[in-house]
N, CA, C and O atoms as a DFTB+ gen file, in Angstrom:
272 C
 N C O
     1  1      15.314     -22.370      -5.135
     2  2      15.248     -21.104      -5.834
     3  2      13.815     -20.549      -5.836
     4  3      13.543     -19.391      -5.519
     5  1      12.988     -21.408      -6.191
     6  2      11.404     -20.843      -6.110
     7  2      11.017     -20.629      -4.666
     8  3      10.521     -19.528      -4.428
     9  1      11.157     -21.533      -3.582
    10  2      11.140     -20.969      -2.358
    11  2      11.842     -19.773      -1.762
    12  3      11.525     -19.368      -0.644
    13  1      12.560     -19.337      -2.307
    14  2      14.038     -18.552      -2.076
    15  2      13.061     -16.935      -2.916
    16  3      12.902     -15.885      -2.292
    17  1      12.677     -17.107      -4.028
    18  2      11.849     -16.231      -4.807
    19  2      10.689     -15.556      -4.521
    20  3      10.439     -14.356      -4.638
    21  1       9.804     -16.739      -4.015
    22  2       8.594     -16.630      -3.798
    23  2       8.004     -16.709      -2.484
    24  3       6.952     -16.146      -2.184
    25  1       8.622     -17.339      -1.789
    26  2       7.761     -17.763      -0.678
    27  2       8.575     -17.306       0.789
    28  3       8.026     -17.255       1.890
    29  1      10.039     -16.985       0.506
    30  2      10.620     -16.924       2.300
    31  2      10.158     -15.243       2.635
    32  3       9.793     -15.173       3.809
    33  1      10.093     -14.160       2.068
    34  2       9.699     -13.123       2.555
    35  2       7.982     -13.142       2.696
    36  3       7.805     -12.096       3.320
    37  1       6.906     -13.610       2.518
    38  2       5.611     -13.890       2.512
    39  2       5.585     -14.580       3.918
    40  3       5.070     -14.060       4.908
    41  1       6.096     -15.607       3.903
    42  2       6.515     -16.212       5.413
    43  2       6.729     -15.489       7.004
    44  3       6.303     -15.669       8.144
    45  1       7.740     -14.495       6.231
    46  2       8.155     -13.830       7.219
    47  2       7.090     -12.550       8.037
    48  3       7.273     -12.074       9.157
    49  1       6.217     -12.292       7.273
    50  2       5.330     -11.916       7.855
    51  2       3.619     -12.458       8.012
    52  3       2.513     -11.920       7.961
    53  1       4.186     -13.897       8.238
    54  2       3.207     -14.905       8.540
    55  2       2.067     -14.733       7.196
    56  3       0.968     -14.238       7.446
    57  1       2.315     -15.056       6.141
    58  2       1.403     -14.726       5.385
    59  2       1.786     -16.327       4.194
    60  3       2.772     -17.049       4.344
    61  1       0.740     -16.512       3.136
    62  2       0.993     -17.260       2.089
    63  2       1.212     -16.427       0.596
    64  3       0.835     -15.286       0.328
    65  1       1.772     -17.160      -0.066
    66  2       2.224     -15.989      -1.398
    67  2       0.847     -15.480      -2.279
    68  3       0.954     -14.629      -3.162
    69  1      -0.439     -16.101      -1.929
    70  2      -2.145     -15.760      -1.871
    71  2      -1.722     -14.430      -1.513
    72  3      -1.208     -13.545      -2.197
    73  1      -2.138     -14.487       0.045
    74  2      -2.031     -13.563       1.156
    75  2      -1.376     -12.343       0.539
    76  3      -1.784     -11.333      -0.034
    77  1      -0.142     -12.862       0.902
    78  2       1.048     -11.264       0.728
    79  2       0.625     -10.815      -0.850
    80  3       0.915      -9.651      -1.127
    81  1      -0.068     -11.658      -1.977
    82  2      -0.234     -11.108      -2.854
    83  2      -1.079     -10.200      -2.929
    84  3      -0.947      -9.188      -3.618
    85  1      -2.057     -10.475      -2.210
    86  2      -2.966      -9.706      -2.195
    87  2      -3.070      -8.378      -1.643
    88  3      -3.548      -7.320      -2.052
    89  1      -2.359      -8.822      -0.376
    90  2      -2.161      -7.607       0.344
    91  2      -1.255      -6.819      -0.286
    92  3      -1.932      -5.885      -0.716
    93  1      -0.325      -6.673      -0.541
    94  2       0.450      -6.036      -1.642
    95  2      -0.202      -5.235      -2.824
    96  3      -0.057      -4.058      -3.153
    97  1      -0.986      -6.264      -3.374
    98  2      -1.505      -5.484      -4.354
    99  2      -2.633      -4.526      -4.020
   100  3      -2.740      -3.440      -4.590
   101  1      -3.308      -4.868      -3.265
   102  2      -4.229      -3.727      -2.644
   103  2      -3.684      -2.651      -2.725
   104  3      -4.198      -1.693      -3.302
   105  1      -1.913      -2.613      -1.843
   106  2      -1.591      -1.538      -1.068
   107  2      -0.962      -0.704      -2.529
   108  3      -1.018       0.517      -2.681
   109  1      -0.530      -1.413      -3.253
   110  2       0.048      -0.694      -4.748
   111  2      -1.503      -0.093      -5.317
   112  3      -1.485       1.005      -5.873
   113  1      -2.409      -0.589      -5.218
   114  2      -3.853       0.138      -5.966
   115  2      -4.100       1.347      -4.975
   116  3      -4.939       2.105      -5.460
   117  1      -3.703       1.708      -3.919
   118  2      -4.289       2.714      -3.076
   119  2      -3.363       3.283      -3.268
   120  3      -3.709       4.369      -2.804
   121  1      -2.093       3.465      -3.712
   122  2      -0.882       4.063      -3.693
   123  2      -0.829       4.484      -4.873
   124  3      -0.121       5.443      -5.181
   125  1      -1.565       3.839      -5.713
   126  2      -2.154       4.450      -7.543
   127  2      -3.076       5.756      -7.222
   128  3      -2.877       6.902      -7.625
   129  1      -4.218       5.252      -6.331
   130  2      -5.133       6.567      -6.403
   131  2      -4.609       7.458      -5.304
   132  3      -5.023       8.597      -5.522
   133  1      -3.835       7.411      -4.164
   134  2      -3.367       8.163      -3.569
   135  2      -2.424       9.228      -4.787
   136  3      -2.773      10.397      -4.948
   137  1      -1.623       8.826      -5.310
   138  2      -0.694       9.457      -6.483
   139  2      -2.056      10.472      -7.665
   140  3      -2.027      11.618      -8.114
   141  1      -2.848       9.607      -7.761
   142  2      -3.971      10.366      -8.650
   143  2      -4.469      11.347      -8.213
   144  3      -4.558      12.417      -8.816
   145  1      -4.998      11.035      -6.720
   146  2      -5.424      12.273      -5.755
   147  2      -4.544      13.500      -5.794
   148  3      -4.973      14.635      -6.004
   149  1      -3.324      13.199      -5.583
   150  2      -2.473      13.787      -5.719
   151  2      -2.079      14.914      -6.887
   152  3      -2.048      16.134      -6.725
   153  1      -1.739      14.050      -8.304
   154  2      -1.693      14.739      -9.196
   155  2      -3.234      15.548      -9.636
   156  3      -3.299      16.535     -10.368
   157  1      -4.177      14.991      -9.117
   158  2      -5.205      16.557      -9.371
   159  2      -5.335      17.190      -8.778
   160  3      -6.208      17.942      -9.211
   161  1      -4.831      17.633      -7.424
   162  2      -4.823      18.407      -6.550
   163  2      -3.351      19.431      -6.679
   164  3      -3.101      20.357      -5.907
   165  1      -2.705      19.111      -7.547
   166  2      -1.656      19.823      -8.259
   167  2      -1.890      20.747      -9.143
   168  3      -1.341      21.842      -9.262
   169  1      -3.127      20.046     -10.059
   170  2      -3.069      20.929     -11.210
   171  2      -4.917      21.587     -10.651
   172  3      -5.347      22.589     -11.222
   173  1      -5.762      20.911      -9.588
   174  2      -6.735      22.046      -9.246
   175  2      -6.343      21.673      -7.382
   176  3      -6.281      20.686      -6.649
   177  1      -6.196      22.854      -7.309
   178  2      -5.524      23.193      -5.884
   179  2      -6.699      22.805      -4.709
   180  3      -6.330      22.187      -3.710
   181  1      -8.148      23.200      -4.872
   182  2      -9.207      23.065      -4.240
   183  2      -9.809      21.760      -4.174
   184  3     -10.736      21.658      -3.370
   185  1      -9.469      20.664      -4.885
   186  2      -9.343      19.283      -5.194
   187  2      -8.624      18.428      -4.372
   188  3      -7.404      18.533      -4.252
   189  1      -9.551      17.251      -3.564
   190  2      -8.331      16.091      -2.831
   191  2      -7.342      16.924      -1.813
   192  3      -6.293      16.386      -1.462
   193  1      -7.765      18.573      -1.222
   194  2      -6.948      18.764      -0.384
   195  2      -6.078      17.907       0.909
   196  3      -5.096      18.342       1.511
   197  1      -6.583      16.918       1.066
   198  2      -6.250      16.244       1.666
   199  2      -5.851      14.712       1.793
   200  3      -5.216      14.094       2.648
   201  1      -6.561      14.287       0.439
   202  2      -6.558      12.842       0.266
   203  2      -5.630      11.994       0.199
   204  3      -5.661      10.870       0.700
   205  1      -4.360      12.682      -0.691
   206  2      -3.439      11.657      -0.501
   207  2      -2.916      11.489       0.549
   208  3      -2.571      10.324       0.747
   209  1      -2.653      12.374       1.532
   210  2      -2.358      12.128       3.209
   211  2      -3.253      11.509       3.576
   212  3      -2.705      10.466       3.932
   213  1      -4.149      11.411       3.729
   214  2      -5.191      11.094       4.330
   215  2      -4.799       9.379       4.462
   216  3      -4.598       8.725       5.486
   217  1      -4.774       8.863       2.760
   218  2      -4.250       8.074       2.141
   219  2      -3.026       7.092       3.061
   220  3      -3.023       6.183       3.891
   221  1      -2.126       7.874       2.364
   222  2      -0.925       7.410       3.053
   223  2      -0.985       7.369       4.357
   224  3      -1.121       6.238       4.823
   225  1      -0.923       8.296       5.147
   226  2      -1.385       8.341       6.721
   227  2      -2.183       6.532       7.933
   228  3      -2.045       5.978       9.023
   229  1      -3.039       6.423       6.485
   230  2      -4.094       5.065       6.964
   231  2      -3.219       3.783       6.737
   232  3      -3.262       2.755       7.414
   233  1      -2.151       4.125       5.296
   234  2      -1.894       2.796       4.854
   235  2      -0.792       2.577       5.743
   236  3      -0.257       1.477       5.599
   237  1      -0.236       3.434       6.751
   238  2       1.534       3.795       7.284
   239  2       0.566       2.973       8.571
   240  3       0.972       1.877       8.958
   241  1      -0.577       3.508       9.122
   242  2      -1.163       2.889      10.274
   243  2      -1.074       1.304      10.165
   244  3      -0.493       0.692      11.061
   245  1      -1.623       0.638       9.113
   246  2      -2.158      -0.560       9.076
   247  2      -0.857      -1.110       8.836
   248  3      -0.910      -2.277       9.224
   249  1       0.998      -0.692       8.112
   250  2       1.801      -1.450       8.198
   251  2       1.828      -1.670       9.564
   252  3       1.861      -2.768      10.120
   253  1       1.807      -0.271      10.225
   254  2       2.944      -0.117      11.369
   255  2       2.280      -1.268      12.443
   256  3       2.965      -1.884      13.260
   257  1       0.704      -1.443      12.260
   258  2      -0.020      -2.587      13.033
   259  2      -0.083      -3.833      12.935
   260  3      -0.452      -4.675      13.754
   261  1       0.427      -3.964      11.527
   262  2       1.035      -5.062      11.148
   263  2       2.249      -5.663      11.246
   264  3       2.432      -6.881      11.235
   265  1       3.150      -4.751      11.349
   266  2       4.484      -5.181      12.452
   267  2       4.814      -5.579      13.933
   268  3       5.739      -6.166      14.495
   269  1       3.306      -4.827      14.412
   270  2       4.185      -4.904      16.021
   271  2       3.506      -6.659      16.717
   272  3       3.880      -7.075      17.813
């Protein structure tokens, strides 16, 4: 069950439950300020015109390089 929980998807992309933790959590903290970028560029239009793409754009690169 704890292997089953914790550890067979971490595996699967060659990683340790360290690893994938980390990396994970990085990608949830950039996906915080991407969303932040975001919501102030909502309420001031001239603000982060670009950032959260910018954002997302980099983090979509580094999965997609991380898959192949």
């Amino acid at each position: 069950m704890i292997t089953r929980i914790f550890l067979n998807h971490p595996r699967t992309v060659n990683e340790s439950y360290a690893e994938h933790a980390v990396f994970a959590g990085g990608f949830a903290l950039k996906l915080l300020g991407a969303g932040a970028a975001a919501l102030v560029h909502a309420v001031i239009p001239c603000l982060f015109e670009k950032t959260a793409s910018r954002m997302i754009n980099q983090m979509s690169e580094k999965l997609n390089a991380r898959d192949a």
